[in-house]
KELUM-729056 format. One line per 8 residues: for each residue x, y, z of C-alpha. Coordinates in pm, 1 decimal. Each point is the difference from the previous one (the first is absolute). Example, Ala and Ser with C-alpha at 12.3 -4.5 7.8 and 13.67 -1.06 7.14 Angstrom:
<nodes>
1230.0 -450.0 780.0 ~ 137.0 344.0 -66.0
</nodes>
This chain:
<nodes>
0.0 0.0 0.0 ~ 241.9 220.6 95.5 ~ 197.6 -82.5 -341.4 ~ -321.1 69.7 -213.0 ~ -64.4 302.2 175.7 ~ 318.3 175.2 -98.8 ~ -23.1 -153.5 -317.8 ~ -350.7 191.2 -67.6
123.7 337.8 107.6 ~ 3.6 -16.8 435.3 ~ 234.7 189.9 134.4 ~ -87.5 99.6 349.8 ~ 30.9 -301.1 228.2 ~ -115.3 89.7 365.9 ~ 11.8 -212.4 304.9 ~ 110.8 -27.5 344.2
140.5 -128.1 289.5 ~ -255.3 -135.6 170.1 ~ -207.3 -162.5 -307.0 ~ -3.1 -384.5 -18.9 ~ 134.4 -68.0 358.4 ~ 271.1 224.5 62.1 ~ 202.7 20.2 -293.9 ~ -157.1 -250.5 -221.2
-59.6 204.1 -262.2 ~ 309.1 237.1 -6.9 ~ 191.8 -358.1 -28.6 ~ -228.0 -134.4 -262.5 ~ 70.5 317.8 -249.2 ~ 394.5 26.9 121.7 ~ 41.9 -403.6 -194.5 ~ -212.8 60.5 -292.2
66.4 333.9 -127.3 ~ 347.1 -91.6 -52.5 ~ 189.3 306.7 -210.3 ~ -339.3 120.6 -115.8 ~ 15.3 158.8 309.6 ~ 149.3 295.9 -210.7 ~ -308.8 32.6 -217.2 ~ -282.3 74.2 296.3
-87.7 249.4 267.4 ~ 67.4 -232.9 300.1 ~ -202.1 177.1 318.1 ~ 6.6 -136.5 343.7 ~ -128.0 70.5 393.6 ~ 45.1 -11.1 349.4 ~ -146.9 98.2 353.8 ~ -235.4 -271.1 35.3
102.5 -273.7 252.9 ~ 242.3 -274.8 -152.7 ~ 40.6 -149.7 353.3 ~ -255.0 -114.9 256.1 ~ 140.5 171.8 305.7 ~ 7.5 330.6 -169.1 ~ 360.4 60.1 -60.9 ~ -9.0 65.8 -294.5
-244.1 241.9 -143.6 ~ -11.9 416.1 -50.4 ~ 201.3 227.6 -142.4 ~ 262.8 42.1 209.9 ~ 336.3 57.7 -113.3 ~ 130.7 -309.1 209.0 ~ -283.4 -166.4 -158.2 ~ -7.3 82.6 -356.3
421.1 22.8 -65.2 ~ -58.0 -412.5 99.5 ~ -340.9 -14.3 -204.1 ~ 152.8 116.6 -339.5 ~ 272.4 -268.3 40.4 ~ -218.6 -272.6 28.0 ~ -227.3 107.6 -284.3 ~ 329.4 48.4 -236.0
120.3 -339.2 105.3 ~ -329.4 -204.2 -78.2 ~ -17.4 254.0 -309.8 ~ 331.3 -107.9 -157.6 ~ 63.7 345.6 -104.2 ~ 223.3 299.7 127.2 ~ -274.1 283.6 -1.8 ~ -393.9 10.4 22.0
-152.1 245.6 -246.0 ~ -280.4 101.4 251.0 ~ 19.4 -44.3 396.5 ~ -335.3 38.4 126.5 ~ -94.1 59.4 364.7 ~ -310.8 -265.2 29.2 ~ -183.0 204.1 287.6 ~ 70.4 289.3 239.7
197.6 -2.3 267.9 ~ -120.6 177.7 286.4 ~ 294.1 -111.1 231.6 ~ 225.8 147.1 -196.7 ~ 111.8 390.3 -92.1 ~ -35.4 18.8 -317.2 ~ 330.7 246.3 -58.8 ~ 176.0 -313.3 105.3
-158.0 -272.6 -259.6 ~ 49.6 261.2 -273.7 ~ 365.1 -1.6 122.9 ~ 41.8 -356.2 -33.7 ~ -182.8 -12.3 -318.8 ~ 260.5 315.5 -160.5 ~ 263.5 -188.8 143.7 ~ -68.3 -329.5 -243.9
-69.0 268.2 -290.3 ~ 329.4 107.4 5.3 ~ 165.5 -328.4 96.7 ~ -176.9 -147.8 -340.0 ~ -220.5 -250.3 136.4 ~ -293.3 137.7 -70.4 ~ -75.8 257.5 -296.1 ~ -406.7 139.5 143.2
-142.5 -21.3 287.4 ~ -426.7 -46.0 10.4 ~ -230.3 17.3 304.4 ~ -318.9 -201.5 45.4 ~ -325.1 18.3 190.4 ~ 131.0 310.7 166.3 ~ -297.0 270.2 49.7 ~ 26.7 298.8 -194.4
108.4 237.7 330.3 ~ 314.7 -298.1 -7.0 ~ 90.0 77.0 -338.6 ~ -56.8 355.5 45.0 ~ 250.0 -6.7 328.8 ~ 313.8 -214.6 -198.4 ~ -26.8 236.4 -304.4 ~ 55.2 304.5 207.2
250.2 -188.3 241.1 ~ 183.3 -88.3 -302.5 ~ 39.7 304.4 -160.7 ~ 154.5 144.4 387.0 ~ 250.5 -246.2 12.6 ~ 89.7 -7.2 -374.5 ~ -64.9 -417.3 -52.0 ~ -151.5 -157.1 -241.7
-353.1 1.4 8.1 ~ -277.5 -281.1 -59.6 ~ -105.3 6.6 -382.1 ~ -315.3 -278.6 11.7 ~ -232.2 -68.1 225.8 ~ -198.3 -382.9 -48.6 ~ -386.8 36.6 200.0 ~ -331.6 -231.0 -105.5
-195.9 207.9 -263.5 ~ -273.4 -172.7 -213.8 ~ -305.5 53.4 -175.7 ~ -133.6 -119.4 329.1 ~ 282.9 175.2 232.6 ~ 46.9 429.5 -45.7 ~ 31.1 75.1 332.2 ~ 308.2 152.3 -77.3
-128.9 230.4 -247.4 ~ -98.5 196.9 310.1 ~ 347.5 100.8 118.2 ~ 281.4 -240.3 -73.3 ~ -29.1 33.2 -409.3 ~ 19.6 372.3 25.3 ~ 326.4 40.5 222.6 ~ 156.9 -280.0 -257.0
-104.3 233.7 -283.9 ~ 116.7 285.6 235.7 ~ 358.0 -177.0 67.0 ~ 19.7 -163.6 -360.7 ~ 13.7 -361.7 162.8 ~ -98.5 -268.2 -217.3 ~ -264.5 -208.5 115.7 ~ -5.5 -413.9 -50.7
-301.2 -94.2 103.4 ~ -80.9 -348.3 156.3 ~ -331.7 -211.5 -2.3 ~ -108.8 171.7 -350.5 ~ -231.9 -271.6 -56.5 ~ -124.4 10.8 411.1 ~ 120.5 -419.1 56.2 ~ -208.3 -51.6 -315.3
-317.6 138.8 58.3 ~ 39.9 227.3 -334.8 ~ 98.6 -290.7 -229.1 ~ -394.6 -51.1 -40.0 ~ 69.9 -390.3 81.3 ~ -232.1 -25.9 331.6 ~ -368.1 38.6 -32.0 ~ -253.5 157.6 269.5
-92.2 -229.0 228.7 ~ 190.5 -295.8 -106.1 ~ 287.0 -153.9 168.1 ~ 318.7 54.7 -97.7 ~ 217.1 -238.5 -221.5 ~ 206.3 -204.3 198.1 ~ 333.1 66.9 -206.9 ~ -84.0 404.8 96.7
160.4 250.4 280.8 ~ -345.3 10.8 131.8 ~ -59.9 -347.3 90.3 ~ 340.3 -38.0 133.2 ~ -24.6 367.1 207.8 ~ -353.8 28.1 108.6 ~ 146.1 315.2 166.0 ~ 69.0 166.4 -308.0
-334.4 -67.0 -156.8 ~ -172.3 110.5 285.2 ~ 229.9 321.0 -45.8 ~ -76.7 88.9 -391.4 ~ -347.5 -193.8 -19.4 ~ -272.0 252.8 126.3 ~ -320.2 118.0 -177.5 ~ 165.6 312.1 -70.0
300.0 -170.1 -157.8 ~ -238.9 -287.5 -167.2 ~ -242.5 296.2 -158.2 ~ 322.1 154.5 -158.2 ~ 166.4 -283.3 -163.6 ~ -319.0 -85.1 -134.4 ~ -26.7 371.3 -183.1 ~ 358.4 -39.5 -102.5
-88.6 -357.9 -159.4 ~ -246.0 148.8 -194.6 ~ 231.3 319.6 -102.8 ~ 295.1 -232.8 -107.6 ~ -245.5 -257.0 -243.0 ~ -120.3 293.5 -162.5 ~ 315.8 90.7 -117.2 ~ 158.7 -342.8 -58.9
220.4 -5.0 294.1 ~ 58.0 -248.6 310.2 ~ 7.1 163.4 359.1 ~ 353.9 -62.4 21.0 ~ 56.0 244.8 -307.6 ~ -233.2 211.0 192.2 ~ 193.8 -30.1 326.3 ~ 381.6 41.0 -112.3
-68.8 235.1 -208.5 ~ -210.7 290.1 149.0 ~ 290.6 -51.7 243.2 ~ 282.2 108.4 -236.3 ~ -257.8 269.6 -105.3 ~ 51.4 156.9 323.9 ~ 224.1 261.6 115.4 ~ 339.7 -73.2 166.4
-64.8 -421.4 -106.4 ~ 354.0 -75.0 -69.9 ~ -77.2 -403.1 -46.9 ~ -272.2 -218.6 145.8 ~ 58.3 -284.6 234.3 ~ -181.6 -332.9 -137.4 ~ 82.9 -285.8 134.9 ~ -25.2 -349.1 -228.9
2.7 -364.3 74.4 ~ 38.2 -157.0 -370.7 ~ 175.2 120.1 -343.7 ~ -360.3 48.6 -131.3 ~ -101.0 300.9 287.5 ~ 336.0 179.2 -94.4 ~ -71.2 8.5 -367.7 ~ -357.3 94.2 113.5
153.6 268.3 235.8 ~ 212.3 156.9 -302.7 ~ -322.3 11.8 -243.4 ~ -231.5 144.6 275.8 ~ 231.5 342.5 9.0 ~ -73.7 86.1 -366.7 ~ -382.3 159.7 1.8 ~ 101.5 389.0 -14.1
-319.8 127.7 177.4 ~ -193.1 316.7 -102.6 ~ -92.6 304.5 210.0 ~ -349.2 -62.4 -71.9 ~ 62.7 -415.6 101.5 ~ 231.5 137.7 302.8 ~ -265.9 262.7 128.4 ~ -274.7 -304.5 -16.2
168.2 -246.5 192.5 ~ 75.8 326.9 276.2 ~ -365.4 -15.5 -34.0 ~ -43.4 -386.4 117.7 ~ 292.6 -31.5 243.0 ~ 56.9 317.7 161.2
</nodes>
């Protein structure tokens, strides 16, 4: 997958720390990218616990100067193209995590750094901190945003605008709820996030939620399109979208994934769907 995806055009590859078990994944794209490492946008994370005991977690310098190693080791690379604090810290000043992060700017080991799920006052505060101390400042920011999900609309997707962040944003298709493949009032397929997370269906599936995919259904077979073209890409339609996190389980989603970004979306189209979602 991870082949075919470069192969069709992918460049951004984001993970983290944490994701399958504590390093699983980071280890998993470190042995098969191989030297096409060179040819993608490889972005990573920390904060969130990678130990039980809570040792090892924030963004403390102590903390992230040990982080960074770890990631670059199960990597198998030298530098990280995007470091990306995974949550807020509020244990720790944030003059001193901007320190830290400067500090593997300059030493080479990582060329960006990103923030995520930080509210907008956050991002506000390590903008203006970072133009006091003269570091280098955060240039993305990754939050949930959906057809489903613009609660950051509100505040958050201004200051980015504001700050010129780029935004990445996660969940696009809300755990699958906007790929039109469950049905009101029927169970769930077995082989789908819902069945296997009841908690996130009982997140995303609400009347409210259920009445809008049902509009946008109707909206995308009118004009020959899936919901995943729909979903991907009134995303990159958006301001500040840099790239949109989908996540894919088989060749065929990624190939789907690639297609789905291609419907270029009137202002007429754009101001009806503001019409069904907002």
């Amino acid at each position: 997958m991870i082949h075919k995806a470069i192969d069709l055009g992918i460049t951004l590859f984001d993970t983290a720390d944490i994701y399958a078990g504590m390093g699983g994944s980071e280890t998993v794209l470190g042995t098969v990218l191989g030297d096409r490492r060179k040819d993608i946008v490889l972005a990573t994370k920390y904060s969130k616990p990678m130990s039980h005991d809570g040792t090892k977690q924030g963004a403390s310098r102590r903390y992230i100067m040990s982080a960074v190693e770890a990631s670059l080791t199960r990597l198998k690379t030298d530098y990280i193209d995007l470091y990306q604090q995974h949550d807020y810290d509020p244990l720790t000043p944030m003059e001193e995590t901007l320190r830290a992060l400067d500090d593997l700017v300059r030493q080479g080991k990582v060329r960006y750094i990103g923030n995520s799920n930080f509210p907008a006052w956050r991002i506000a505060e390590a903008e203006m901190m970072a133009r006091q101390m003269g570091v280098n400042k955060f240039v993305s920011c990754q939050d949930e945003y959906s057809l489903v999900v613009r609660g950051i609309e509100k505040d958050l997707l201004p200051a980015a605008q504001e700050y010129r962040l780029g935004l990445l944003p996660f969940f696009p298709l809300a755990s699958g709820l906007l790929t039109g493949k469950y049905r009101r009032g029927a169970a769930a397929p077995d082989d789908t996030r819902f069945a296997k997370a009841p908690a996130l269906r009982d997140r995303y599936v609400t009347p409210r939620n259920e009445d809008i995919v049902e509009k946008l259904q109707t909206f995308s077979q009118a004009r020959d399109h899936s919901m995943l073209d729909l979903a991907f890409s009134w995303l990159a339609a958006r301001p500040q979208v840099s790239s949109v996190i989908a996540g894919a389980t088989r060749v065929e989603q990624v190939e789907q994934n690639v297609k789905a970004i291609d419907w270029t979306l009137t202002k007429e189209e754009l101001a009806e769907i503001d019409q069904i979602t907002k």
